[in-house]
VOPAGU-2260 file (C-alpha; in pm, 1 decimal, decimal comma):
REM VOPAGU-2260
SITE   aa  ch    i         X         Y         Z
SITE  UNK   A    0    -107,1    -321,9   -1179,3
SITE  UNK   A    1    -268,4     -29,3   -1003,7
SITE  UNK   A    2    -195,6     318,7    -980,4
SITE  UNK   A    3    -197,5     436,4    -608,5
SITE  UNK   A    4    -148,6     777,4    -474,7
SITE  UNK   A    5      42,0     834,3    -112,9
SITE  UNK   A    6     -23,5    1122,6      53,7
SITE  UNK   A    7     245,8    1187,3     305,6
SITE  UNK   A    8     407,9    1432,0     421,7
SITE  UNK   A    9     708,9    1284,6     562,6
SITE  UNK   A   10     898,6    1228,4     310,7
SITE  UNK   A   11    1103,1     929,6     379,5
SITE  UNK   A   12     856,8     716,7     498,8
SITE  UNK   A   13     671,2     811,5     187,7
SITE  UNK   A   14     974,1     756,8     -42,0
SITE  UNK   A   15     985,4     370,7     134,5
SITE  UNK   A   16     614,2     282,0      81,6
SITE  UNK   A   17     672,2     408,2    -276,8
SITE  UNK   A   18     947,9     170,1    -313,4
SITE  UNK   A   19     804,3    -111,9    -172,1
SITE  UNK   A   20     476,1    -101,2    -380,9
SITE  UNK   A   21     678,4     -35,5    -661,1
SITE  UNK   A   22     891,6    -329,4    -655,3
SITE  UNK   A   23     553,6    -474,6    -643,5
SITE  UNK   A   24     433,0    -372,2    -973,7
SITE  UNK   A   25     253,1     -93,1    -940,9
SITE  UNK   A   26     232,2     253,5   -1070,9
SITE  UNK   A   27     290,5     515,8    -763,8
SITE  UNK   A   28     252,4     883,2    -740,2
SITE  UNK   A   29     322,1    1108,1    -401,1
SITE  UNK   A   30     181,7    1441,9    -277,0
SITE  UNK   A   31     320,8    1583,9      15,6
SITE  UNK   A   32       6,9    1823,3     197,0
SITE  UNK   A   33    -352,6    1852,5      98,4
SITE  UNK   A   34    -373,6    2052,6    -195,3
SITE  UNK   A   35    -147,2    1851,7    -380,7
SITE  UNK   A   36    -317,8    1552,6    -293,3
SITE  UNK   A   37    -647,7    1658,9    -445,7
SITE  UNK   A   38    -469,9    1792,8    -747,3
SITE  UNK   A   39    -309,0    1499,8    -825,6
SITE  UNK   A   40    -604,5    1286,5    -758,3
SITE  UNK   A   41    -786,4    1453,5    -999,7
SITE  UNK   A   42    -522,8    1446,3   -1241,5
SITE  UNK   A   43    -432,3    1103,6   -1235,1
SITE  UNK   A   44    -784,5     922,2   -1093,8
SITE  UNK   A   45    -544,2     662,0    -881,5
SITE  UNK   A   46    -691,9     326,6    -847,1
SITE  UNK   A   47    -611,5     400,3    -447,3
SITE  UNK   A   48    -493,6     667,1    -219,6
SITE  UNK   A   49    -292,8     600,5      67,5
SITE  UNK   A   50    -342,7     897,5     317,7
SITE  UNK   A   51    -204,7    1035,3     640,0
SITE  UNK   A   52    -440,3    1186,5     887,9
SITE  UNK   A   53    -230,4    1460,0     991,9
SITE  UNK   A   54    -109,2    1691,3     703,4
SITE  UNK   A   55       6,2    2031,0     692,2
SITE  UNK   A   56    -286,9    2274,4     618,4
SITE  UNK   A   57    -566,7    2089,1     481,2
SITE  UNK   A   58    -551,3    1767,3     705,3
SITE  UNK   A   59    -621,6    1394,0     621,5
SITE  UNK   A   60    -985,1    1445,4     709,4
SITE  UNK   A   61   -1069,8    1681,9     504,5
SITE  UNK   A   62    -876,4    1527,6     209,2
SITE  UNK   A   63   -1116,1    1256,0     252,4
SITE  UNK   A   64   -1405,9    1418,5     233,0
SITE  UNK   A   65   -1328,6    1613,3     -54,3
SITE  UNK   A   66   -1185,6    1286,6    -232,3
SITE  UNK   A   67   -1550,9    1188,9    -168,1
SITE  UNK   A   68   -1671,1    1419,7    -302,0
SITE  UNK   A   69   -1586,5    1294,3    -667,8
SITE  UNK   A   70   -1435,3    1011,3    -622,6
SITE  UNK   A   71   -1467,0     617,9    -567,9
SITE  UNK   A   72   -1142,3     464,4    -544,2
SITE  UNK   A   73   -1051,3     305,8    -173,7
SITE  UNK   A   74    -887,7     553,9      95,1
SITE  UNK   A   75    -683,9     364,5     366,9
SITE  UNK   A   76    -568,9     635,5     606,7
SITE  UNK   A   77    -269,3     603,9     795,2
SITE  UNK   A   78    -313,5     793,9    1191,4
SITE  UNK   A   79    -118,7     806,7    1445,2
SITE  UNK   A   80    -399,4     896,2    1681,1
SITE  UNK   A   81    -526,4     527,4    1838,0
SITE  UNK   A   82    -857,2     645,5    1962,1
SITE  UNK   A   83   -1121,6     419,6    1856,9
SITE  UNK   A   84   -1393,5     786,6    1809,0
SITE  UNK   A   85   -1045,7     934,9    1598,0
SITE  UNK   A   86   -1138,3     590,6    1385,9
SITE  UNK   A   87   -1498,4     584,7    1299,5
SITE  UNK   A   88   -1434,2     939,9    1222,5
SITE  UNK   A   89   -1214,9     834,9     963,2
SITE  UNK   A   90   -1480,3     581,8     846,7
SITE  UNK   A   91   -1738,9     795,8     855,1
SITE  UNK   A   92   -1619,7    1077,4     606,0
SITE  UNK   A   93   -1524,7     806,2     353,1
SITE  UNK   A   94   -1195,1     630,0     465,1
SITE  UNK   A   95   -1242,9     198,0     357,4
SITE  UNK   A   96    -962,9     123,9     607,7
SITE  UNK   A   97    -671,4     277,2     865,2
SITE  UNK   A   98    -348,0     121,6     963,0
SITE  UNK   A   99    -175,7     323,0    1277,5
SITE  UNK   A  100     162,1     426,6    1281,8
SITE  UNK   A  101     404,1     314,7    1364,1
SITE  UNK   A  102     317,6      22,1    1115,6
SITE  UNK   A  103     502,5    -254,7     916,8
SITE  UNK   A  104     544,2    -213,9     542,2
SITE  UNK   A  105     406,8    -585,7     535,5
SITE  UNK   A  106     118,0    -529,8     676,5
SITE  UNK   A  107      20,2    -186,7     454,8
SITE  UNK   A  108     101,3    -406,7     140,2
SITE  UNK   A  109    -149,6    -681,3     280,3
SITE  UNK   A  110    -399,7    -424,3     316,1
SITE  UNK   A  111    -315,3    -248,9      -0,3
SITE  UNK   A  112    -388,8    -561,7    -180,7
SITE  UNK   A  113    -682,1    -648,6      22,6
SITE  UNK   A  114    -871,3    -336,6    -115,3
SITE  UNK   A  115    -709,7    -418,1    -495,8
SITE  UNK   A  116    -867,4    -711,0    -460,1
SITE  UNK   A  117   -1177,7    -594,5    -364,0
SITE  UNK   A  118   -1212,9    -323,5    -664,8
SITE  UNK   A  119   -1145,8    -588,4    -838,5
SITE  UNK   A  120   -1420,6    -814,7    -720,4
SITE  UNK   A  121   -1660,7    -536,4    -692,0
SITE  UNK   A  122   -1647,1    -443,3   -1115,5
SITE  UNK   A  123   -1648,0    -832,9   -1175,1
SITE  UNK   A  124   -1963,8    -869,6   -1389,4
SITE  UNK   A  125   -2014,5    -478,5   -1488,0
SITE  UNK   A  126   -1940,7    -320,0   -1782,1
SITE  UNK   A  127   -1652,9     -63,2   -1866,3
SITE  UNK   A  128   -1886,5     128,5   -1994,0
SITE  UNK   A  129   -2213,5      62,0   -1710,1
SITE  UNK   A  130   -2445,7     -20,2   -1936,4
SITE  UNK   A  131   -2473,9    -356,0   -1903,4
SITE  UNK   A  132   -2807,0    -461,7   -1703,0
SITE  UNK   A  133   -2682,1    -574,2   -1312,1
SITE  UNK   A  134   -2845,3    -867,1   -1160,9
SITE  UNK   A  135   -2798,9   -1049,5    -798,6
SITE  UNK   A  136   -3041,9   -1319,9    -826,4
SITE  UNK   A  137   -3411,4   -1186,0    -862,2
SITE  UNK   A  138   -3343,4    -840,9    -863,9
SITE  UNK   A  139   -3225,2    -677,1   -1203,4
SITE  UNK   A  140   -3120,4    -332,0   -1290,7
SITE  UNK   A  141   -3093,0    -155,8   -1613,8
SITE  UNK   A  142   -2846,1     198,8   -1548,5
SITE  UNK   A  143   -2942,5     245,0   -1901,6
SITE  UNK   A  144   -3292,4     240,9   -1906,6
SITE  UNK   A  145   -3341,8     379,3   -1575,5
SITE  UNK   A  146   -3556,5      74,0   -1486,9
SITE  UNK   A  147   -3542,7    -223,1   -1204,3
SITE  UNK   A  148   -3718,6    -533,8   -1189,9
SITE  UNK   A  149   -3696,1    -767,3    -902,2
SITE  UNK   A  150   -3825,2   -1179,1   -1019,7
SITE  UNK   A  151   -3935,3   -1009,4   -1319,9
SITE  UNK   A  152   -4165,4    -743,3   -1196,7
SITE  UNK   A  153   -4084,1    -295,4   -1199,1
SITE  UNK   A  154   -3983,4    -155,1    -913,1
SITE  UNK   A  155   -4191,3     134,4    -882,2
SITE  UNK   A  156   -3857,0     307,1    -795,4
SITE  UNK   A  157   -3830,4     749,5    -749,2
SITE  UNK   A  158   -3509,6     864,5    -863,0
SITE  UNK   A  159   -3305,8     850,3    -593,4
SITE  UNK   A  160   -3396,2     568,2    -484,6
SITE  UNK   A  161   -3261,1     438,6    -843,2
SITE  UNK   A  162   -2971,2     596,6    -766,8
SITE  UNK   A  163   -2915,6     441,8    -427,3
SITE  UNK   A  164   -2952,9     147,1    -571,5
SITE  UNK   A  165   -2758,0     143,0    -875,0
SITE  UNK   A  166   -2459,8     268,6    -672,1
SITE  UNK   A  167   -2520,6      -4,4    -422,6
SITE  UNK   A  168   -2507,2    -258,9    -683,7
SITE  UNK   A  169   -2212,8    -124,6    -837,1
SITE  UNK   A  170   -1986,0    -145,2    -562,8
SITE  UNK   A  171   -2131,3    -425,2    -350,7
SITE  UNK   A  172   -1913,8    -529,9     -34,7
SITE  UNK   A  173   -1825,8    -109,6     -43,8
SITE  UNK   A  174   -1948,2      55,2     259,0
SITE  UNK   A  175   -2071,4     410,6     209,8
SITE  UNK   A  176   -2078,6     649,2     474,7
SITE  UNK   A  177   -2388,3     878,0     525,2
SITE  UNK   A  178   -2180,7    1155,6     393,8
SITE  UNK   A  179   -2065,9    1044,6     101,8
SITE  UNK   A  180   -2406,5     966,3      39,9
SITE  UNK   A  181   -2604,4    1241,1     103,3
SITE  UNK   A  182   -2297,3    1450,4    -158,0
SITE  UNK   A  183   -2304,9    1167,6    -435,3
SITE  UNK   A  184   -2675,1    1227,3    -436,5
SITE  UNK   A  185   -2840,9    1523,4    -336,8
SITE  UNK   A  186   -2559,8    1724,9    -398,0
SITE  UNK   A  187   -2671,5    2092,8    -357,6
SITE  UNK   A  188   -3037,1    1992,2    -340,9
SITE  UNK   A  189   -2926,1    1844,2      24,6
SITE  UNK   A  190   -3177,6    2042,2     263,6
SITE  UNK   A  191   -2987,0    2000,0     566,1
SITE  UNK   A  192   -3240,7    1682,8     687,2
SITE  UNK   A  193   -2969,5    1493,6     852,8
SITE  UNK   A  194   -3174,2    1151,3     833,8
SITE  UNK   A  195   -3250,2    1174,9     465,3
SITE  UNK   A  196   -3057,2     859,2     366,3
SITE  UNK   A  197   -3181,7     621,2     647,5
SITE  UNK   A  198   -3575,3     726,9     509,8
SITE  UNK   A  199   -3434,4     614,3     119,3
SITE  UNK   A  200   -3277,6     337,6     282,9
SITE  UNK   A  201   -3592,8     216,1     485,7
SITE  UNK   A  202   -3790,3     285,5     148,3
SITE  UNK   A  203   -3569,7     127,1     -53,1
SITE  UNK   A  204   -3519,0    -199,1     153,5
SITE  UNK   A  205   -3971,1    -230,2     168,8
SITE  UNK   A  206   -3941,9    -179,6    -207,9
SITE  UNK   A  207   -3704,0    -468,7    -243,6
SITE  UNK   A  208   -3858,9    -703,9     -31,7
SITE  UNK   A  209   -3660,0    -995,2      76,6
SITE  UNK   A  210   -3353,7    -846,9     -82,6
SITE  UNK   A  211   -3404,6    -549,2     103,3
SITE  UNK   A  212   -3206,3    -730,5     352,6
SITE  UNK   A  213   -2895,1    -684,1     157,2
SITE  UNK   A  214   -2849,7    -363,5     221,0
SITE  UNK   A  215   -2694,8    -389,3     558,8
SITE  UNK   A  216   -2623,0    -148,7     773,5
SITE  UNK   A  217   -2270,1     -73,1     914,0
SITE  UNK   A  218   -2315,3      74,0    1227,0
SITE  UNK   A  219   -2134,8     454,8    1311,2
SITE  UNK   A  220   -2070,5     483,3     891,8
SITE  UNK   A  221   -2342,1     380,2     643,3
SITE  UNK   A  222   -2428,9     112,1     452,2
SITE  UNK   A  223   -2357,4    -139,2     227,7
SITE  UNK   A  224   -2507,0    -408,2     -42,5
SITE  UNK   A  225   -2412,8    -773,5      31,2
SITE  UNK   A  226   -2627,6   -1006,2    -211,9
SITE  UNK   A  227   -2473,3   -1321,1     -23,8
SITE  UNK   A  228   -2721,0   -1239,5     293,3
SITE  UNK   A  229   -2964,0   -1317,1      -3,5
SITE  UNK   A  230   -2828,5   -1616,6     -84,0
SITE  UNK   A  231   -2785,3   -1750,4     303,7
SITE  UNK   A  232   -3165,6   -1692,3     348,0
């Protein structure tokens, strides 16, 4: 089963989600504020985090972003705050899903496994390693060989766009926020141009061609590769 980290600060609503998720198999471990939270995620590379918006010091937010930062597993944020801007906020510095409080250990399980499940489906097909070629019908990519061919022809990709696109088809169904993005891949080489992953996006999706359409956009957060639009065409 999966290792998930809750970050909580209360303590005895974290001791109960622990309990529950560990009578359900899996492997738990709890941080209390912010720092810990990013300690122990790098320590233990959980295969999700449960996390509460507001934490002492370094708050659920920024937790998020700096999970983002390095990190791939699902976030589902627990808030108290029921605004629907407090939400996309969430979404857009990396969170996959929220559940408000007060909420019903029944439904956080449900959603718990819902994002499992999706992990799950999203390695199906890849390699422990990544080095296996990924293909979604006509389009083929080799991580190894740095190369892409889409009904057997190169892309005539530039290295980010390679990038994009390998990360894309790594995690398909996963929605990536701008953010996250514009971190993952420029990194410090990130001029400040605030639009720089819709233009790789728009270049990408001309590049790809029909299959461009895949790469849909989720409106207020990012985007995201769903090769079944492909299929419905």
């Amino acid at each position: 089963m999966a290792m998930i980290l809750i970050v909580e600060d209360e303590v005895a609503l974290s001791d109960l989600v622990r309990s529950h998720l560990e009578k359900e198999g899996h492997r738990v471990q709890q941080a209390f504020d912010g720092r810990q939270a990013l300690a122990a995620a790098d320590r233990a590379r959980p295969d999700l985090v449960i996390l509460d918006w507001m934490l002492p010091g370094l708050d659920g937010l920024a937790v998020c972003r700096e999970l983002r930062r390095k990190h791939l597993m699902p976030i589902l944020m627990l808030t108290a705050r029921g605004d629907v801007a407090d939400r996309v906020t969430g979404l857009q510095v990396g969170a996959d899903d929220y559940l408000g409080k007060p909420f019903s250990i029944v439904e956080l399980a449900a959603r718990v496994a819902s994002l499992l499940r999706r992990v799950a489906l999203d390695s199906a097909g890849v390699s422990s390693d990544g080095s296996q070629p990924i293909a979604f019908g006509p389009l083929v990519l080799d991580p190894v060989g740095h190369r892409a061919t889409l009904a057997g022809s190169a892309l005539d990709l530039s290295r980010r766009e390679m990038e994009l696109l390998e990360l894309l088809l790594k995690h398909p169904g996963r929605t990536f926020s701008r953010e996250f993005l514009l971190e993952r891949l420029w990194g410090a080489d990130f001029d400040g141009l605030d639009r720089a992953v819709d233009t790789q996006i728009v270049r990408l999706r001309r590049k790809l061609g029909d299959m461009g359409d895949c790469i849909e956009t989720v409106w207020g957060v990012g985007y995201r590769f769903r090769p079944e639009l492909h299929q419905l065409r």
